[in-house]
PLY file of the C-alpha trace (Angstrom):
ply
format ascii 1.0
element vertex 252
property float x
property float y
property float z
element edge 251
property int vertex1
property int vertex2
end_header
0.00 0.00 0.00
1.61 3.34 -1.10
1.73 5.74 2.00
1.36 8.83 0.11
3.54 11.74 -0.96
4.15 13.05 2.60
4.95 9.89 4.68
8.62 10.07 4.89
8.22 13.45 6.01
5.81 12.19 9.02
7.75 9.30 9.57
10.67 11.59 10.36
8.51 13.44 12.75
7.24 10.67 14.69
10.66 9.14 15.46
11.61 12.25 16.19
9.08 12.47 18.99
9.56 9.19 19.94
13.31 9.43 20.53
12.60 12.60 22.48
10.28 10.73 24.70
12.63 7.35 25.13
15.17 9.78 26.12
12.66 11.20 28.91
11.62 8.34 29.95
15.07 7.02 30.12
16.43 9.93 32.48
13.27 9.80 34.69
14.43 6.04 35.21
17.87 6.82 35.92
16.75 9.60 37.97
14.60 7.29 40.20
16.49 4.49 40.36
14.53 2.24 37.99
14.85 -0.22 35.21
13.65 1.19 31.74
12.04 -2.15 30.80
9.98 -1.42 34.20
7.93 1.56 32.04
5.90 1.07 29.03
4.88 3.49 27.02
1.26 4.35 25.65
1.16 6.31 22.97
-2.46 8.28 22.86
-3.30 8.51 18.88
-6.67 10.45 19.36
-7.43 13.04 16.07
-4.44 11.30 14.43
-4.69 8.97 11.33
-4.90 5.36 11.16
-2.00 6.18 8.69
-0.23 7.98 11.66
-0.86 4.55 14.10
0.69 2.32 11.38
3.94 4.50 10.93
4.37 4.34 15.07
3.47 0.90 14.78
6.73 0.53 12.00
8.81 2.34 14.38
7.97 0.07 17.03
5.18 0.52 19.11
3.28 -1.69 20.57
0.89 0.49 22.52
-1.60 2.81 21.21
-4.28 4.52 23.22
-7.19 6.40 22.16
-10.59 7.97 24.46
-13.32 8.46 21.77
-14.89 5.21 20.54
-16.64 6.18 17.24
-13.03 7.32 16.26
-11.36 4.13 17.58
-13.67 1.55 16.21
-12.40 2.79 12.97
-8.80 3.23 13.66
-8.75 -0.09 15.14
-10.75 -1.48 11.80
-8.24 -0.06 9.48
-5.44 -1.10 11.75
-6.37 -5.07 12.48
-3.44 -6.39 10.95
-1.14 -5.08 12.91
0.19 -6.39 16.04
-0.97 -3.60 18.96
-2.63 -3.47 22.31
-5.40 -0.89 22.11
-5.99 1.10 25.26
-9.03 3.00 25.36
-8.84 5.79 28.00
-11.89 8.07 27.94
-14.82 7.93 29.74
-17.12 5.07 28.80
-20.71 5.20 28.37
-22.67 1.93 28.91
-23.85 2.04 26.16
-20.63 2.04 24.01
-19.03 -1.06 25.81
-20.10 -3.59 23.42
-17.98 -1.31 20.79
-15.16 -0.63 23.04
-14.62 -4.42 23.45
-14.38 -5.28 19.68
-11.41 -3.84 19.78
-9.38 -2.62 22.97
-7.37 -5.07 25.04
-6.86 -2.99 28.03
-9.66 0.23 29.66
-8.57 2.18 31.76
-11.77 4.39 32.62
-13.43 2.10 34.97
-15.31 4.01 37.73
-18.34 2.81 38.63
-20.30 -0.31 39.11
-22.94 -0.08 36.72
-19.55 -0.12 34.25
-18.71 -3.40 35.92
-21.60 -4.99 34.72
-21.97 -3.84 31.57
-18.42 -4.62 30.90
-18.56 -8.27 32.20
-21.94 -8.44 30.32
-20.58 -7.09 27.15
-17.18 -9.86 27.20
-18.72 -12.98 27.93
-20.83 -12.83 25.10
-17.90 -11.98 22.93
-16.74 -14.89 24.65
-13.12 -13.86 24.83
-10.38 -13.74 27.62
-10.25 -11.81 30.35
-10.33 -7.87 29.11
-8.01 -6.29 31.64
-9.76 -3.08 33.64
-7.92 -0.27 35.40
-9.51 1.62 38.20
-9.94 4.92 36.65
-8.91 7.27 40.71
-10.19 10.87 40.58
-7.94 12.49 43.44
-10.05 15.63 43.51
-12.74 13.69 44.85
-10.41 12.57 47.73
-11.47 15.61 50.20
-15.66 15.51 48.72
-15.82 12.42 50.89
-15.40 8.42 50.38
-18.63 7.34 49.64
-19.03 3.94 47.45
-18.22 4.15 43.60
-21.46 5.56 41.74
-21.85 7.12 38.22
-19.01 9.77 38.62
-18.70 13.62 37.28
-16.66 15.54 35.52
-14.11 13.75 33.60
-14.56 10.55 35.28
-13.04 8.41 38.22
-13.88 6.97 41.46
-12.75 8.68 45.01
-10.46 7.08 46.44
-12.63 5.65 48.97
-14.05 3.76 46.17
-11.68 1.51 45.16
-11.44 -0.98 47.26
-15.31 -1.95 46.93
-14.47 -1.37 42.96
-11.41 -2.75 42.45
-13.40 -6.48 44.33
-16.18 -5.97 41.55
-14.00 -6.52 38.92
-11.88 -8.96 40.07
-15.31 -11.57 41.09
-16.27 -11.34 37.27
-14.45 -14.00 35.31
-14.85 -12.25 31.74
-13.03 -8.93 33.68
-9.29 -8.94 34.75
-8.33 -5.97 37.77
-5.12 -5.08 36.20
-4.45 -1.75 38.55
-5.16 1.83 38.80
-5.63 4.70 36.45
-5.47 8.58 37.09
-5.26 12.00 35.18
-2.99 14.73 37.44
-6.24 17.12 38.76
-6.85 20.02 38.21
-8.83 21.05 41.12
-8.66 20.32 44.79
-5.68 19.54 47.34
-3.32 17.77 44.38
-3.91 20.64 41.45
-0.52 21.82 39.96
0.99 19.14 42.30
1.41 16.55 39.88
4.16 14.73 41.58
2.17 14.32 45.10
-0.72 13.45 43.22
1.15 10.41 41.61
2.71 9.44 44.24
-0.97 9.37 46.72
-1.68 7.29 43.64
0.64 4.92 44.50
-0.40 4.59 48.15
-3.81 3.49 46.25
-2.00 0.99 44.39
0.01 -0.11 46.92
-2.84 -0.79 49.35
-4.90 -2.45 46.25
-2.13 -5.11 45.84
-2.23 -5.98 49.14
-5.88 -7.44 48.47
-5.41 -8.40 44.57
-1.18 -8.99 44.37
-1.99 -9.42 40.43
-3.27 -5.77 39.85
0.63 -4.02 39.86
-0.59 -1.48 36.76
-0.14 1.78 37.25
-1.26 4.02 34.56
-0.49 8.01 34.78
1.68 10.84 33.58
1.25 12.08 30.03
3.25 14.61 28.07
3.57 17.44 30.71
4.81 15.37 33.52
5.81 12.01 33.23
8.97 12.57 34.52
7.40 12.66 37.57
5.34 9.90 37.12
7.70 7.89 36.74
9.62 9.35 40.12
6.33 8.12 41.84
6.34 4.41 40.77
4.30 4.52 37.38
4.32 1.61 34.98
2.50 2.91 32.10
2.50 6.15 31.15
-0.06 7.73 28.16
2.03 10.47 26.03
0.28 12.13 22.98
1.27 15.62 21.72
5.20 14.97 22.85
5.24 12.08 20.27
2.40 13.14 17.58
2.25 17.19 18.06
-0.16 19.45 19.13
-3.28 18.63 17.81
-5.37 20.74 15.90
-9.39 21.73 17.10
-11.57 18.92 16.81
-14.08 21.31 16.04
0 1
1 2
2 3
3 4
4 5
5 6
6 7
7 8
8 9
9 10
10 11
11 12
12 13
13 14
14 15
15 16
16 17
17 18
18 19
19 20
20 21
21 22
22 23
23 24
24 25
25 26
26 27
27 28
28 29
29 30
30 31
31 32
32 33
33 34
34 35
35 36
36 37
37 38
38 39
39 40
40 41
41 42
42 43
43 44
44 45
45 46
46 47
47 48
48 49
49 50
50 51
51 52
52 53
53 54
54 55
55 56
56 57
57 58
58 59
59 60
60 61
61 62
62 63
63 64
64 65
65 66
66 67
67 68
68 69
69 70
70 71
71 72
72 73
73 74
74 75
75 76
76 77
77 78
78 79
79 80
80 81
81 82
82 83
83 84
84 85
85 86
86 87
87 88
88 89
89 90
90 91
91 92
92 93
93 94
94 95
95 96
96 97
97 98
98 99
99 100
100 101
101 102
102 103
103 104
104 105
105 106
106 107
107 108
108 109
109 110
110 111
111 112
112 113
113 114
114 115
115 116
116 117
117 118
118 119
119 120
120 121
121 122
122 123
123 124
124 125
125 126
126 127
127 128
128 129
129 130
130 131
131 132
132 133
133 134
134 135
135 136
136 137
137 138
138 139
139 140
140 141
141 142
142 143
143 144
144 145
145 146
146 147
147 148
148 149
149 150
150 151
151 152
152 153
153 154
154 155
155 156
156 157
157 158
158 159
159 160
160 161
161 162
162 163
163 164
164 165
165 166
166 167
167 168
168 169
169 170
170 171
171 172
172 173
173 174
174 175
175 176
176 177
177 178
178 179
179 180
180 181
181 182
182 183
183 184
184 185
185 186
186 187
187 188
188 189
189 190
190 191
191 192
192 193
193 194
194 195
195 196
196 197
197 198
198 199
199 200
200 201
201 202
202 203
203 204
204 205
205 206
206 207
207 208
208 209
209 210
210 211
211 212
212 213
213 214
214 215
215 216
216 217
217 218
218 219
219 220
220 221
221 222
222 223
223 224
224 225
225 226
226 227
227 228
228 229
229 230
230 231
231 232
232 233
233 234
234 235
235 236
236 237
237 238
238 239
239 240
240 241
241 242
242 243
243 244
244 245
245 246
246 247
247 248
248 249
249 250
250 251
């Protein structure tokens, strides 16, 4: 298939971006005493090409990530012959699981229970393996109060009070795995601007998780502004976009 009159050019770009970010994430390991092999990276293709997901995937990546389903369905469609893990990161509607699970390997956004059950639902009558869920944490909710997990607000996620009554509905459904903990640094509340303190409270989440369910050691956070510290805090998996793709134009 002919990739068009501009894909060196893009090609060039993306590695570009890519080496840039290996080298970050390389220092941030060194930094923290860590292993390089211990951090995987995500790369969030959302408003990019399927073209753009098979030049990353040529350059080696293994990990793709997108948060609007309509637009992954399609990417992942025109992309099926490739070798990737799909990650899909944005909030999920019920209603949009049975779409969502054509396609993505790992989600992140899990944050209430209703989600649970449509999720489990959705995979054992796809009858495939175990689709691995994150516990989507929303640290600005830590000082609202620690109620149980119910439908969320704003951009998603669970206090962190929730988890642990969460985090056990997952794991009892045998279509679901609890793979670990998701969260996006806030921007409100006790952690905003405080990136690094917010990642590493995350941690203290994770660390008390594993304690209950040894298996779920996946820690997803830090993007482009501040993986470094990320990283510094413990992360596993972190979800970079712009650094690798550039700044991405108006959806409109």
């Amino acid at each position: 298939m002919s990739e068009g009159p501009n894909a060196a050019e893009r090609r060039a770009e993306l590695a570009a971006g890519l080496a840039r970010v290996e080298e970050r994430i390389t220092r941030a390991c060194d930094a923290a005493g860590r292993e390089r092999r211990e951090v995987t990276l995500i790369v969030v293709t959302k408003t990019y090409p399927a073209s753009d997901v098979r030049l990353l995937a040529d350059l080696g990546v293994r990990h793709v990530a997108e948060n609007r389903d309509q637009e992954a369905a399609r990417k992942a469609a025109e992309c099926g012959d490739l070798r990737l893990d799909w990650h899909f990161v944005g909030q999920l509607q019920s209603n949009k699981v049975r779409s969502v699970l054509s396609y993505a390997d790992y989600v992140h956004s899990v944050d209430r229970l209703r989600l649970v059950t449509a999720l489990d639902a959705a995979a054992r009558r796809r009858g495939r393996g175990p689709v691995n869920c994150l516990v989507q944490v929303a640290l600005e909710k830590e000082e609202a109060g620690e109620g149980p997990p119910g439908e969320g607000g704003g951009r998603g996620g669970v206090a962190p009070g929730g988890v642990p009554e969460l985090a056990g509905a997952i794991a009892a459904c045998q279509a679901l795995r609890l793979a670990g903990v998701m969260t996006v640094a806030p921007l409100s509340g006790a952690y905003a601007g405080r990136p690094g303190v917010a990642f590493e409270r995350l941690m203290e989440i994770s660390r008390g998780l594993r304690q209950a369910h040894p298996a779920a050691n996946m820690v997803s956070a830090g993007m482009s502004t501040d993986l470094e510290q990320a990283i510094a805090a413990g992360a596993t998996h972190v979800r970079v976009g712009s650094a690798v793709l550039g700044v991405r134009e108006s959806l409109g």
